[in-house]
Each structure stands twice: as C-alpha cells, then as structure tokens.
VEXKOL-348608 format. One record per residue (C-alpha): x, y, z; residue number from 1; residue in three letters. Coordinates in pm, whole numbers, padded with zeros to 5 digits. Example, Ala and Ser with C-alpha at 12.3 -4.5 7.8 and 13.67 -1.06 7.14 Angstrom:
VEXKOL-348608
01230  -00450  00780  1  ALA
01367  -00106  00714  2  SER
end
This chain:
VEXKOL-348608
-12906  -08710  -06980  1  UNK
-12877  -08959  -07226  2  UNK
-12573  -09100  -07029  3  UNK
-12791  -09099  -06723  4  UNK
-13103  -09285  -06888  5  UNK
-12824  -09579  -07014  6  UNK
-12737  -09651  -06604  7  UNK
-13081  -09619  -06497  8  UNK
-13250  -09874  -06778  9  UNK
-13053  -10165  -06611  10  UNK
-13273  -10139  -06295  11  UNK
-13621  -10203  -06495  12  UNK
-13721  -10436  -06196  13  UNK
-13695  -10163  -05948  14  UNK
-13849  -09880  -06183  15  UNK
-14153  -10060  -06211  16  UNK
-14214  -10211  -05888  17  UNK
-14077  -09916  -05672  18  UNK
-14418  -09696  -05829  19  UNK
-14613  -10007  -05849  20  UNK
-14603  -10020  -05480  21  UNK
-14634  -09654  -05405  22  UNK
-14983  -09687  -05604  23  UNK
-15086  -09959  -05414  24  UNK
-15037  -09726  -05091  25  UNK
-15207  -09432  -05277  26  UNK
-15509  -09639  -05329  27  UNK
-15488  -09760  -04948  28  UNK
-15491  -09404  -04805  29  UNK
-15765  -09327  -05028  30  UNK
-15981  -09562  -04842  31  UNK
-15925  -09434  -04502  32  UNK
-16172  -09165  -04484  33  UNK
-16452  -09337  -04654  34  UNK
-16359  -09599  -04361  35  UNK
-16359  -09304  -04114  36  UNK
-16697  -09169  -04235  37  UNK
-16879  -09550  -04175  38  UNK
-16745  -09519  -03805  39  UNK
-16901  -09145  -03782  40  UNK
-17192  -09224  -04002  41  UNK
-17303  -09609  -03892  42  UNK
-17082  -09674  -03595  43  UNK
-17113  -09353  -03390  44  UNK
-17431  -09201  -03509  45  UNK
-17601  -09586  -03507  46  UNK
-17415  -09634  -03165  47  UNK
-17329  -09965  -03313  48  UNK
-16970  -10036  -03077  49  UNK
-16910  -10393  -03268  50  UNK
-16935  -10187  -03615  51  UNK
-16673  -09916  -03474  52  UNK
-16411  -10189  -03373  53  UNK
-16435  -10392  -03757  54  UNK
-16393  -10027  -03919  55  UNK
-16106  -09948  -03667  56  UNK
-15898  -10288  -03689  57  UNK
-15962  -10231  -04094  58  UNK
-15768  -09888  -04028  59  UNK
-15520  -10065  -03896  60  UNK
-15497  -10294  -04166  61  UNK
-15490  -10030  -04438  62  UNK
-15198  -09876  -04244  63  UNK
-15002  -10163  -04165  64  UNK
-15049  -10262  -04551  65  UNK
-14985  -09934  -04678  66  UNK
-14663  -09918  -04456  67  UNK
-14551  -10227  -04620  68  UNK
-14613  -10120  -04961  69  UNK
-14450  -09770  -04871  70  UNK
-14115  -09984  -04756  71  UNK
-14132  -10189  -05049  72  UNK
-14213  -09889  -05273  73  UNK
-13835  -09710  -05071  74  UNK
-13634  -10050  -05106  75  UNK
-13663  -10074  -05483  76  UNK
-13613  -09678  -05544  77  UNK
-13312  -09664  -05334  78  UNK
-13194  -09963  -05469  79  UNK
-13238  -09805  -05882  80  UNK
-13100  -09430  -05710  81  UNK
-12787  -09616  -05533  82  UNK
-12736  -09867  -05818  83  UNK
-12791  -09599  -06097  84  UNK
-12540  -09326  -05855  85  UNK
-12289  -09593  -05817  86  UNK
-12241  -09670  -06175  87  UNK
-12264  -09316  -06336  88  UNK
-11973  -09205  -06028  89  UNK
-11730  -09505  -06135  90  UNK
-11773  -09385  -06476  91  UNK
-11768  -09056  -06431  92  UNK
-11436  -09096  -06216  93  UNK
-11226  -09367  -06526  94  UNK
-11395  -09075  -06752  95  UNK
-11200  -08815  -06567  96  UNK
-10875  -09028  -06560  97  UNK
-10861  -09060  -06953  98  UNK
-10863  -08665  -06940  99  UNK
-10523  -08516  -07106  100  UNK
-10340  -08263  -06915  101  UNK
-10525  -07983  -07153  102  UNK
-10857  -08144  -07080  103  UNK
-10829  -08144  -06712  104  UNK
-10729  -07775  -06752  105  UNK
-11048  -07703  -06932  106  UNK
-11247  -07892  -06684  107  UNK
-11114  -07761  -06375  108  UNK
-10990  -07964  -06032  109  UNK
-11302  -07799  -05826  110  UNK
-11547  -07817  -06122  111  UNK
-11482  -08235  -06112  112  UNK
-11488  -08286  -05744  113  UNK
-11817  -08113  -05815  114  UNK
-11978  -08325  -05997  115  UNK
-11845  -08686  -05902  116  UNK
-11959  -08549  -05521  117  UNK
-12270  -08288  -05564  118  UNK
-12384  -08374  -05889  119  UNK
-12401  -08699  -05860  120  UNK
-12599  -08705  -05480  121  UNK
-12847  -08471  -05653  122  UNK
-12885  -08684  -05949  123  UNK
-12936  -09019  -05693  124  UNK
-13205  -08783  -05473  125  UNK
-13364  -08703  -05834  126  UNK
-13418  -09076  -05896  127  UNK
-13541  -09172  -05559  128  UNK
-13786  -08934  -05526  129  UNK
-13937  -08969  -05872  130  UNK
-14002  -09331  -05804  131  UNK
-14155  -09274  -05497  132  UNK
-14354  -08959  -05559  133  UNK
-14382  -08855  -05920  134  UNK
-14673  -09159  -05983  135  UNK
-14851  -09099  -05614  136  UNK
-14904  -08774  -05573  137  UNK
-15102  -08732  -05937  138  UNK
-15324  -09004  -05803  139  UNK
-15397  -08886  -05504  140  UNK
-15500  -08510  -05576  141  UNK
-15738  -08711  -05893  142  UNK
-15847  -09012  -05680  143  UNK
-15929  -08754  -05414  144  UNK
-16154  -08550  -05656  145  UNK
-16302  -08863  -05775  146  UNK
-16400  -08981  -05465  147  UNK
-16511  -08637  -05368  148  UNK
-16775  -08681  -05671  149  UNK
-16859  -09053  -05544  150  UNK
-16963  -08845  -05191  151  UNK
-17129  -08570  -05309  152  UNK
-17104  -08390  -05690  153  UNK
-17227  -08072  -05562  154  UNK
-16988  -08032  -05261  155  UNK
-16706  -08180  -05513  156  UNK
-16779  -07876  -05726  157  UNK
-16514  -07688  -05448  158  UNK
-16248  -07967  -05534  159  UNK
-16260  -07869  -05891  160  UNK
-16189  -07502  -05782  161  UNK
-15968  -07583  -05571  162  UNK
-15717  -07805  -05746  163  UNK
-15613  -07550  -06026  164  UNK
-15582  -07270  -05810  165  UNK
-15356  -07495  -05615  166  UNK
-15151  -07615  -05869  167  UNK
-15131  -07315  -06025  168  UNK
-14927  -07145  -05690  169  UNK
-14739  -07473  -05677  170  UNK
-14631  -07474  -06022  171  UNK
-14583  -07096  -05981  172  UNK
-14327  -07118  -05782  173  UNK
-14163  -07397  -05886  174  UNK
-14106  -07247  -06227  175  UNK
-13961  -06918  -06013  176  UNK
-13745  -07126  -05840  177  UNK
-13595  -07399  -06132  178  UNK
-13339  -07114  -06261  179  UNK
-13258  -06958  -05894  180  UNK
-13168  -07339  -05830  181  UNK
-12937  -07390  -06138  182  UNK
-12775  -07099  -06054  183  UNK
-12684  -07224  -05676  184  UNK
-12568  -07540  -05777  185  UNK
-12336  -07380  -06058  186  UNK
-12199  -07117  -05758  187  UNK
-12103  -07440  -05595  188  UNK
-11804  -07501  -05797  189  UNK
-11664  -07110  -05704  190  UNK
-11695  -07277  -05273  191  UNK
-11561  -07597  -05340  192  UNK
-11267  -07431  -05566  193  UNK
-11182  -07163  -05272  194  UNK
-11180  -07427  -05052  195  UNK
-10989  -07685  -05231  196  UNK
-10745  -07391  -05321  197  UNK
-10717  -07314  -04935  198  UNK
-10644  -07648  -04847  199  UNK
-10383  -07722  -05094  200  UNK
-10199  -07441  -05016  201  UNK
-10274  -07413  -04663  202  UNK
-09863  -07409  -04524  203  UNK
-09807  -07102  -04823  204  UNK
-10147  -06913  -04676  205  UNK
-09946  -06961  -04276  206  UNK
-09630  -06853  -04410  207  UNK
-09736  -06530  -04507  208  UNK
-09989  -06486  -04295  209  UNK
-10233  -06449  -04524  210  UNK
-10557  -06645  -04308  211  UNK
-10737  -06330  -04238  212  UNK
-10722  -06267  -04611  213  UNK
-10849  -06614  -04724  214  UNK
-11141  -06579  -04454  215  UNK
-11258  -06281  -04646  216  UNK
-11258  -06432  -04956  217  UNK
-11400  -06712  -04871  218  UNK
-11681  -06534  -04652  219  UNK
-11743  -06323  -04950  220  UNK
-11823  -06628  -05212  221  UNK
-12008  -06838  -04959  222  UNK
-12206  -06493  -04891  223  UNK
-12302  -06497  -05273  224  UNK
-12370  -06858  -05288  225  UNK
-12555  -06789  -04948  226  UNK
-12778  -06533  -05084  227  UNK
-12875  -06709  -05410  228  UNK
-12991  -07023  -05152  229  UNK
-13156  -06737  -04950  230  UNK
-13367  -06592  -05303  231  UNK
-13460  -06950  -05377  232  UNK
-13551  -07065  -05028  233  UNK
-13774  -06738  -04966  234  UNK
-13919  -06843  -05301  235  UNK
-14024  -07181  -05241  236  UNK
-14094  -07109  -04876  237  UNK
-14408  -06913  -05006  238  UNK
-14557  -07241  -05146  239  UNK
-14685  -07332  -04816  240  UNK
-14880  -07011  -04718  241  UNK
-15026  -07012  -05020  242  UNK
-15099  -07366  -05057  243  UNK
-15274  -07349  -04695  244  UNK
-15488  -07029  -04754  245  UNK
-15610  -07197  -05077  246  UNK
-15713  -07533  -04856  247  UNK
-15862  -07371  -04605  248  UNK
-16071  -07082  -04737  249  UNK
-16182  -07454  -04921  250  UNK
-16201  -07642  -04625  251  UNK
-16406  -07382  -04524  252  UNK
-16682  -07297  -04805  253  UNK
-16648  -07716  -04792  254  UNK
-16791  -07669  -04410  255  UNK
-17039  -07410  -04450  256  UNK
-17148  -07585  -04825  257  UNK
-17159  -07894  -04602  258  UNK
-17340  -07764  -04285  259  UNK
-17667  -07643  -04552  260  UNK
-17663  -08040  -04644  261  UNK
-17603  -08207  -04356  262  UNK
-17946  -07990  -04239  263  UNK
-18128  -08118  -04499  264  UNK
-18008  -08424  -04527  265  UNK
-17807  -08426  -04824  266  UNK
-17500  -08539  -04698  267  UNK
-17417  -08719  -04397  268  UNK
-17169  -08612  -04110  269  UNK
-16947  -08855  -04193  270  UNK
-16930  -08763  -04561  271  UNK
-16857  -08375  -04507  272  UNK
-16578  -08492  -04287  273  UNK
-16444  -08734  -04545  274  UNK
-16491  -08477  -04807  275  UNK
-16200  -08272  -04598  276  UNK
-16012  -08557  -04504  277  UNK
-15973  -08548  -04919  278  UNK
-15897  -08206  -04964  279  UNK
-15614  -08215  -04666  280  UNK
-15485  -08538  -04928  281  UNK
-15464  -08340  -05196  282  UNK
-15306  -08022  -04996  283  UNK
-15052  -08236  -04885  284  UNK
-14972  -08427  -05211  285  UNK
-14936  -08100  -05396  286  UNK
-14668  -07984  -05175  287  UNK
-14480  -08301  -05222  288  UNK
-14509  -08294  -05547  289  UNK
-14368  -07944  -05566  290  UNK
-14045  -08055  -05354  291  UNK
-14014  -08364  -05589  292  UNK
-14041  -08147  -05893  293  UNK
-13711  -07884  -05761  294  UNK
-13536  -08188  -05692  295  UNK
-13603  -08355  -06001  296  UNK
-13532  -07972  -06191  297  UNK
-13188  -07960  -05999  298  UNK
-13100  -08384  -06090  299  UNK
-13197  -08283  -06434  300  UNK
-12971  -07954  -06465  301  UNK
-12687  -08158  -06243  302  UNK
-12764  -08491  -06501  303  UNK
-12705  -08231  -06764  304  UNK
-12368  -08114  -06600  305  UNK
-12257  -08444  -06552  306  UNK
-12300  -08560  -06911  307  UNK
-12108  -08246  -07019  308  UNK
-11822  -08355  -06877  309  UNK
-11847  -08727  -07036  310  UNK
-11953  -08643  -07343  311  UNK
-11649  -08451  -07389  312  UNK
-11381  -08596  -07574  313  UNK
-11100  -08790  -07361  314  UNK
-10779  -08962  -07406  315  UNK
-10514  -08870  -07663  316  UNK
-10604  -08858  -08052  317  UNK
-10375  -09088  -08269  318  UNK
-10257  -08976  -08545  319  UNK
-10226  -09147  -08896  320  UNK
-09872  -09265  -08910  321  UNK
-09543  -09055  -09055  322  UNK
-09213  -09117  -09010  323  UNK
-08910  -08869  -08952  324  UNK
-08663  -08980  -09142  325  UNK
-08403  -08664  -09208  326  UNK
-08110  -08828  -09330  327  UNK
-07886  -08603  -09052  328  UNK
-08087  -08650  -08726  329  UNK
-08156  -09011  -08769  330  UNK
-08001  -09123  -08454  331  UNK
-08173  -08821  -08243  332  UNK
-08351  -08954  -07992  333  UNK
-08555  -08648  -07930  334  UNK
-08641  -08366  -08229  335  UNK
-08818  -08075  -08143  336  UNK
-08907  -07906  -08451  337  UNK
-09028  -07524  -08444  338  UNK
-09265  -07621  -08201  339  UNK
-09494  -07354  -08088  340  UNK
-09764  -07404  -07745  341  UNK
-10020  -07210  -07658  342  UNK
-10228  -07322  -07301  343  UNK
-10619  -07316  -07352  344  UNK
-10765  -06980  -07317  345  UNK
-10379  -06811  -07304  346  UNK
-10337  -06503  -07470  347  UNK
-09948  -06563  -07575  348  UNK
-09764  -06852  -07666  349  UNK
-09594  -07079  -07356  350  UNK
-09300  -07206  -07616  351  UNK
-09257  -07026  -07915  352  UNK
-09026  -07143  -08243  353  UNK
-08833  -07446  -08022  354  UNK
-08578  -07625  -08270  355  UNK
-08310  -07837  -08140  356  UNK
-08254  -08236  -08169  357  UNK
-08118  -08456  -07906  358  UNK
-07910  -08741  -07954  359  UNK
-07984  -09104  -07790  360  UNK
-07757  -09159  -07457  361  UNK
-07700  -08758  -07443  362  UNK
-07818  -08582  -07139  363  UNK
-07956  -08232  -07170  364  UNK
-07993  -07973  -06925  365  UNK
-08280  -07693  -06935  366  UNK
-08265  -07369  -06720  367  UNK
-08411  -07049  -06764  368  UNK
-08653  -06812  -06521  369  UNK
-08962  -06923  -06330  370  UNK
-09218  -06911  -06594  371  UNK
-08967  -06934  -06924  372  UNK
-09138  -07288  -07000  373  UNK
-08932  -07553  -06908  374  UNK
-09136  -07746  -06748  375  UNK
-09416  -07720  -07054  376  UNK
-09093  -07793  -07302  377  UNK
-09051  -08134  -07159  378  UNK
-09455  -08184  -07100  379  UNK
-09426  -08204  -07483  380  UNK
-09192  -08516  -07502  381  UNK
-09484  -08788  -07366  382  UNK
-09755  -08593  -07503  383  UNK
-09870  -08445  -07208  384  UNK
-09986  -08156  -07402  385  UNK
-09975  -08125  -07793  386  UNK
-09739  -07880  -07984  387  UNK
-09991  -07581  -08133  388  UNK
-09706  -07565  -08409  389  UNK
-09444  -07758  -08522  390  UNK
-09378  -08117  -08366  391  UNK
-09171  -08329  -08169  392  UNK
-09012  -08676  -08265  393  UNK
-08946  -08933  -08048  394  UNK
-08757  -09200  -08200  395  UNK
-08779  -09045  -08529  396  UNK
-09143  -09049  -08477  397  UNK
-09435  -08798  -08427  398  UNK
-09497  -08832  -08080  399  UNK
-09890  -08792  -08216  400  UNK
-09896  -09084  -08384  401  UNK
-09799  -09308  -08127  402  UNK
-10025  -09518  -07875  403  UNK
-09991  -09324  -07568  404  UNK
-09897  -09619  -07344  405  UNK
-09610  -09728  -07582  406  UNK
-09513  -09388  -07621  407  UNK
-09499  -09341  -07226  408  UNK
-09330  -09694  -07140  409  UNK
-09002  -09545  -07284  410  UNK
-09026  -09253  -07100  411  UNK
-08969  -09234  -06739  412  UNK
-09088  -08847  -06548  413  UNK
-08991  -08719  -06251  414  UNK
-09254  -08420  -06196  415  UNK
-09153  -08084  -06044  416  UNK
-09384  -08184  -05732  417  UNK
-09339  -08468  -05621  418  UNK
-09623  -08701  -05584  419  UNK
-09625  -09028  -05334  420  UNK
-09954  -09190  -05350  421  UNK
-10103  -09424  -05016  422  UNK
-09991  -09758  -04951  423  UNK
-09576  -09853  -04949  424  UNK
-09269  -09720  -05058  425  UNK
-09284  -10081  -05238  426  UNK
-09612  -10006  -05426  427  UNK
-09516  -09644  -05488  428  UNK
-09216  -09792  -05657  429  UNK
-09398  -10018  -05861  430  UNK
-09587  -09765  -06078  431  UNK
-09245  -09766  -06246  432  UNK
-09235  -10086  -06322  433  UNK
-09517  -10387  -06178  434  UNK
-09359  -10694  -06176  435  UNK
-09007  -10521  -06050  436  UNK
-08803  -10799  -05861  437  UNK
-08683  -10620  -05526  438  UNK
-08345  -10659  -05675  439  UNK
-08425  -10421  -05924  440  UNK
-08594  -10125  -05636  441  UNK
-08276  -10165  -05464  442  UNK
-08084  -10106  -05726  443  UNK
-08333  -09792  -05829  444  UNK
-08290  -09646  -05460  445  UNK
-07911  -09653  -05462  446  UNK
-07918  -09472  -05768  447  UNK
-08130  -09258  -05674  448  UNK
-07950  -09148  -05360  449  UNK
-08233  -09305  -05137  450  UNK
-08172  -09662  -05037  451  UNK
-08009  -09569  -04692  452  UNK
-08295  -09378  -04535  453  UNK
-08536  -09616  -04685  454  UNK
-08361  -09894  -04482  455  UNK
-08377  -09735  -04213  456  UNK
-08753  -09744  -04198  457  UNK
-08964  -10029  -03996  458  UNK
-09053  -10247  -04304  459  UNK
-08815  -10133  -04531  460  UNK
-08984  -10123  -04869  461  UNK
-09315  -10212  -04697  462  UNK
-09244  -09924  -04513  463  UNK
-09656  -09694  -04520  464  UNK
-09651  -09404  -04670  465  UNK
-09902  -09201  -04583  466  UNK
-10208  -08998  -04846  467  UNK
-09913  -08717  -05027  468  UNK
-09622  -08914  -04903  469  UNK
-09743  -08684  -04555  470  UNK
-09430  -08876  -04351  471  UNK
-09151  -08800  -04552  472  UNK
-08949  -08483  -04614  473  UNK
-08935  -08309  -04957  474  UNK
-08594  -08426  -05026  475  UNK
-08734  -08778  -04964  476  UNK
-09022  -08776  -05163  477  UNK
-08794  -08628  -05441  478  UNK
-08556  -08886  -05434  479  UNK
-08852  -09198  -05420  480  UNK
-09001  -09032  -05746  481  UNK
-08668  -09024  -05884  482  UNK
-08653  -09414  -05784  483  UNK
-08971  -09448  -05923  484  UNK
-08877  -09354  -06249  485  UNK
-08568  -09565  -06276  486  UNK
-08707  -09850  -06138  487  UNK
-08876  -09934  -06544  488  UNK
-08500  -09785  -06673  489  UNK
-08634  -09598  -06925  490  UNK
-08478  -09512  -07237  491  UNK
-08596  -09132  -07180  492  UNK
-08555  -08993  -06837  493  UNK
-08684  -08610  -06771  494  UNK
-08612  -08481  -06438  495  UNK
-08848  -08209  -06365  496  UNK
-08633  -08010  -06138  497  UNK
-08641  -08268  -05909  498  UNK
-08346  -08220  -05680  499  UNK
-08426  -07882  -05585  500  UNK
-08489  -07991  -05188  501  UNK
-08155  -08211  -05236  502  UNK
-07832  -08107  -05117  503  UNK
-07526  -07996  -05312  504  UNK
-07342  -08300  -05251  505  UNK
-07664  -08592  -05260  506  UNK
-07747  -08401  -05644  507  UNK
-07353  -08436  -05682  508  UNK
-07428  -08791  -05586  509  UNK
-07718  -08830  -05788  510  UNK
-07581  -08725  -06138  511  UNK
-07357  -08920  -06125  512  UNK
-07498  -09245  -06058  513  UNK
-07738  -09127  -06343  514  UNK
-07431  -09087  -06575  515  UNK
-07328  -09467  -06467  516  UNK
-07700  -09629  -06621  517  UNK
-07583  -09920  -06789  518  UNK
-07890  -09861  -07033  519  UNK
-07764  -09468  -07098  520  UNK
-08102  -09334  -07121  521  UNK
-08136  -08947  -07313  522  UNK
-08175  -08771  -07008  523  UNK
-08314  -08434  -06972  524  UNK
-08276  -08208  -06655  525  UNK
-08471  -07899  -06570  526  UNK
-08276  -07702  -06346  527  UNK
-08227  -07365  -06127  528  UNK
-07910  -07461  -06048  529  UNK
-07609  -07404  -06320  530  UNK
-07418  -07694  -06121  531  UNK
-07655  -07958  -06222  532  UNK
-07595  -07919  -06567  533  UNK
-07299  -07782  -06668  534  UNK
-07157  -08088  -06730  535  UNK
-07491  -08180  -06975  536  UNK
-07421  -08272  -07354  537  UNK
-07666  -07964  -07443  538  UNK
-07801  -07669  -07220  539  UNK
-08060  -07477  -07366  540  UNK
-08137  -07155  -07191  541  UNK
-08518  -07043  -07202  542  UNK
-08608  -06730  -07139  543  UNK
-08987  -06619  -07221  544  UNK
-09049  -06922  -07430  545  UNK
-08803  -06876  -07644  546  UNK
-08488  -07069  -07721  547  UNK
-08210  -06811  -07653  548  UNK
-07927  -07026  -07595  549  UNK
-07812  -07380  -07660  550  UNK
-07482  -07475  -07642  551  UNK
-07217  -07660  -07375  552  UNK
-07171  -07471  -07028  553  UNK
-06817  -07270  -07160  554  UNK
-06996  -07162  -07506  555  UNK
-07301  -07008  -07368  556  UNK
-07081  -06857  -07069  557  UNK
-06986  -06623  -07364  558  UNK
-07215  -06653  -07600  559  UNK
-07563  -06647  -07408  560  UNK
-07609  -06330  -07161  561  UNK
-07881  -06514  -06953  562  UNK
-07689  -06802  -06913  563  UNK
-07421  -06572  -06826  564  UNK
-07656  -06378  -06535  565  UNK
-07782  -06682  -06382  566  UNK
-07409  -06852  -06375  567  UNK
-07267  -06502  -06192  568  UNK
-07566  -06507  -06007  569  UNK
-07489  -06798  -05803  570  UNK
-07089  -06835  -05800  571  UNK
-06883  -06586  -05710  572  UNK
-06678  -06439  -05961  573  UNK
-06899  -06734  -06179  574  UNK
-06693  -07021  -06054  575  UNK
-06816  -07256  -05838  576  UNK
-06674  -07297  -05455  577  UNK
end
C-alpha cells in the first residue's frame, strides 16, 4: 500500500476538506430532531402555528445546508478517488510495459488486465467512500448517544446497550466476510483468464467446434466464483436483520421506558420521539459503516495486489561489463555459447548445451519440430529471455551487459505472430524506424514483397489499419512486419517463421531481395519449410532443445537424420519440384 499512500498524499486539499464537509453535515442532521421535538413539544402541544413555521423553514435550512456540504463533501472525494485511480493505473500500465518476457510470464496476461481494470476500480471505491463515510458515521452513532444524554440520561441508558450490541453484529460480520471477499476478488483472475483465453482464440474454438466445450468450462468457473459471491453476500446480507431486531427491540424498551416518563412528566413527547429519531441515526450509520468497512477490506487486499505487481522487479538487469574476445570468433556476429534455458516454473530445460557462432553478413536458417525451441533460441539474441547457462555474444559482447535499447536498435524481429497495432500502415512502419523518410518504407515494402498491395489501398501508406491489423490477410500482416523490421535495416535480422502464410514463389521472392541488403545484415530464419533455407550459410536442426545438426543443406542431408526426415518429408524423392 505504500505505493498507494504516495498517489493519494498529492490530493491533501481534497483529503481534508472532503471529511471536513461530511462533519459539517453530520453535525446538521444531528440537529434535526431536537428541531423536530420544539415543533411537537412548543409548536404543536403550545398550538403556537408561527413557532411551527420558524422550526419548519429551519428544517429546511439544515437540509438545504447539509445537501451542500454533502456535495461538497462528494466533489473533493471523487476528485482524490479519480485523481489517486488515474495516477496509480498510468503507472501501473508503464510498470507493466518495462516487464521482460519472463516477467510477464510470471505475472500472467489475465492476472494484469485484473488489476489495471478491477483492482484499481476497487481501490478508487475504497478511497471515495472512506472520505465520505469513515469520519461521519463514528460521529453520528457518538453525537447521537450524546445527545441522547443531553435529552434524558436515564432513557440514554438504552443507547449505551444498544450501541455495542450493534456494533458487535456489524463488526461480526464484517470480520466473516473480509476473507470470503479476498477470496472472490482473487477467483476473478481464473473468469477474466477463461474469457480472455476464449476470445483470443475464438476462430480455433469454431474450427473444431469446440463452443459447447468452452461454455462448460466457463459455466463451471463462473459457478465457483458465483458461489464464493453467494457465501459472502448471504453473510453480509444478515447484517441487516440483525441490525434491525437490535434497533427495534430498542426502539421499543425506548417507547415503553418513555411512555412511564412522559406520564410523569419526565420527559416530554417531543423528546421520546427525538430520542428514536437518534437511535434510527445510529441504526443507519452502523450499516454504512459496515458497507464502507468491506469496501475499504477489499481496496486494501486489491491495494495490496496492486503493489505486488509494482514492487516487483522490472526491466532488464545490466550486467558489469566483459568482453568476448576469443582470438578465432572475433568477427562472429552472433556466439552462442553452451547456453542452457529453462522457462519459469518448467520442469526441463527449453534449450539445452547450444554452441555454435555466427559470422557477420551470414544468414542462418533454424528448423526443427513444433516445440524443439527455435523460436526461444532466437528470443535469446535481444535478450528477450536470459540464458539459465552459458551465454550469448552479440558483437563479441554479453548480450547482458548491454543497455537493452542499444542492444535492440541493431536487431530487427519479425515475431512468429504477427502483430499490426491501430492507426496506419505508415505508423505501423515507423516502429522500425521514427523519422523514416517515405523513401526509405518504400524501399522496405518492395523488399519485403509488399509494396504492390499496399498501393493498392485508398491512402496508400496512410492506409487504417484496424486494432490486430483486423483488415488484412495473414500473408499481409506477415509481410508489413517483415517491412517493419527492415525499414531501421538492422544489422541483425531474425525472421520468426514469418513467411509461413506466404506463397512458394512471394518467400522465393522474399529471400532473395533479403540476400540483395546493401547493409548484409546476419540474418537468421526459423523455418518449417527446408526450401527457405537450404540455401542458408548454417542450418542448425533442433530437435528437443538440443543442437543435433548444424551444417550446409547437402552435409546434414547425410549427416543429420532429422534433417534428413523433414527434407523427404516434403519433396518427393527429397528434391524439390
């Protein structure tokens, strides 16, 4: 919460005034029934009709003020809730974007659209209502017993009975219901996760008709999260039976008490009905007090949620410098060396005992099975994740001790999905490079196999594109992240198989315009396809993490039996038509 408190100190103006206000209201309301008991007591019973209208417009007053100080009292505890909300989101959200790949893994997609949504709307209703209630109520129920005494101490006597049995079924069940409410807002991430999951893959789900399915599992988490709301709202829904029963078995010993003193003249009429105009105060205080306690208990426990995620560590560690400097590798561009990863929480290693350097201007093709680690091989080379053994030089440099942005400006990614983000194909483009001349998109279209459709587009390369690049094909949205890539000409380019919704002939295309970089980046190419790199400097055939082949396309056609299977695989008679 500490996190929390540092937001909500800049609105000191608001914290004070919001409660300032609400007590101002409290002590407003207060006065209404000794006002009501002068019109019984004076006006009424002394038939006095001028003294009835004074009291009356005074009522009016005390509303009207206490209505102003109540919208006062809102105005400056939204404005602290909304201010303080605001401010912990934004940096909740540029928290979340420092995150490493292995950080966001440990988090989890659902668990942060958790809390920069849910978390952070319970920690804003937290704030309001503390500023607004937490300082009224408390005077209420004790300026209501106070002013109970004022009346009459013997009748008051019930008050001070009263009040702790009261508080102690409020409290009660408040203290029942704290942990059933942590535990619904924590089964909130398993619904929002489902659901996100459902959405994302909503066109797999169709194709294999697998709604019916999803339905179940959905109905069965939201029927968990469903029943814990259910424990916790049957819980707190006994506060108000209670909470009445108490009031009026006192409301009516308050009567009968009162009825023996109005007889002999003890009390006045007026008094006995102020004296439970008090005791329906402090009834209804007490309950709002309860509510503002569970929301404050679930801001607190969702503050506390929140602050796990930014006190964890984020962004990448730099390491103290160390330079590579083998006397035979010195012009590798790229040295993996007997790197070893291992995912968070996974029982066997992803990449195990990886050795192989890469030359500058060579281009190196990776292939191997779906889950054989090509993709996390690559992830290694801009420190998307961190070797568990071993390391890998870029440059002749630990990528770990370089500044992540300098490290990343020489590389230029092409991830396996591709990604097109809202706005233009121009602005999409420009991640690559900002201040790109459109000369220089052009030129990263054509080589990327995409200027013709592009052109064809209203607008060209202000062309929309819509939230997941939702109006293009795959093959298009493959080809603009390859153009996106180029577009800073890197001096590394990995292409995460990236043509795999191209055509034979467009990747034919493609690799070689790549070949024809004037810069001749170290290019490295994860492929399914044999075709697309045979013709590579260096293949290196994965095959459960392991290394088991690197060589040119002929030498692993004989040496490397997995090369060998996927080649035969998909030419017949292993030569391509």
């Amino acid at each position: 919460m500490k996190v929390f408190f540092r937001f909500f100190k800049q609105y000191p103006k608001e914290s004070i005034l919001s409660p300032l206000f609400k007590l101002l209201e409290a002590c407003f309301d207060l006065l209404v029934p000794i006002v009501v008991a002068t019109i019984i007591d004076d006006g009424i019973g002394g038939e006095d009709n001028k003294l009835i209208i004074r009291m009356t417009l005074v009522l009016v007053l005390l509303a009207v003020v206490g209505l102003s100080c109540a919208l006062c009292a809102q105005y400056f505890a939204a404005k602290a809730a909304i201010g303080t909300a605001s401010k912990l989101r934004h940096e909740l959200f540029a928290h979340m974007q420092s995150f490493t790949y292995a950080q966001t893994d440990k988090v989890g997609t659902s668990t942060m659209i958790t809390r920069i949504t849910s978390d952070v709307n319970q920690v804003q209703s937290g704030i309001n209502m503390t500023l607004r209630l937490f300082l009224r109520s408390p005077i209420i129920v004790l300026g209501a017993m106070v002013m109970a005494f004022t009346i009459n101490t013997k009748s008051a006597l019930i008050f001070v009975a009263a009040i702790p049995l009261l508080s102690a079924v409020v409290f009660g069940v408040m203290l029942g219901g704290i942990p059933l409410f942590k535990k619904v807002q924590a089964r909130l991430d398993r619904v929002t996760g489902v659901t996100r999951e459902n959405l994302a893959g909503v066109r797999v789900i169709r194709a294999f008709c697998k709604e019916e399915e999803e339905i179940r599992e959905f109905d069965k988490v939201n029927r968990e999260q469903t029943s814990l709301q259910n424990k916790a709202g049957i819980l707190s829904s006994l506060m108000n039976p209670l909470t009445y029963v108490i009031v009026n078995l006192a409301v009516i010993l308050l009567i009968r008490q009162g009825g023996y003193q109005v007889n002999t003249g003890d009390i006045t009429q007026g008094e006995l009905v102020a004296l439970v105009n008090y005791m329906g105060q402090i009834l209804v205080e007490l309950v709002k007090l309860a509510s503002t306690i569970f929301l404050v208990t679930k801001a607190v426990a969702c503050g506390n949620r929140i602050g796990a995620v930014l006190d964890m560590p984020a962004g990448t560690e730099i390491h103290p410098d160390g330079i590579y400097t083998a006397p035979d590798e010195q012009n590798a561009a790229v040295v993996f060396e007997n790197v070893t990863l291992t995912y968070h929480k996974g029982s066997h290693p992803s990449l195990s005992d990886i050795d192989f350097s890469v030359p500058r201007g060579q281009t190196v093709g990776i292939i191997g099975g779906t889950g054989s680690g090509k993709s996390s091989l690559v992830n290694l080379i801009p420190r998307f994740y961190d070797a568990t053994e071993g390391r890998v030089l870029v440059d002749g440099k630990d990528v770990r001790t370089y500044d992540p942005e300098v490290l990343r400006s020489k590389i230029g990614v092409v991830p396996q999905k591709a990604e097109l983000f809202r706005g233009t194909i121009r602005s999409n483009l420009s991640w690559g490079k900002a201040n790109a001349t459109d000369e220089e998109l052009w030129k990263a279209l054509e080589l990327a196999q995409a200027a013709d459709f592009v052109r064809g587009k209203e607008g060209q390369l202000d062309a929309p594109v819509e939230q997941k690049g939702r109006n293009f094909s795959g093959g298009q949205k493959q080809r603009l992240t390859i153009a996106r890539a180029l577009v800073g000409s890197p001096a590394i380019l990995i292409l995460d198989d990236s043509a795999s919704a191209l055509d034979f002939v467009t990747d034919a295309h493609l690799r070689a315009a790549l070949k024809s970089l004037p810069h001749d980046p170290t290019t490295f190419i994860i492929s399914q396809r044999t075709s697309s790199i045979r013709h590579a400097d260096l293949i290196v055939v994965l095959e459960d993490g392991r290394a088991v082949g690197i060589g040119k396309h002929d030498d692993l056609l004989e040496t490397c039996d997995t090369y060998r299977e996927i080649h035969m695989s998909q030419f017949k008679g292993g030569e391509e038509a």
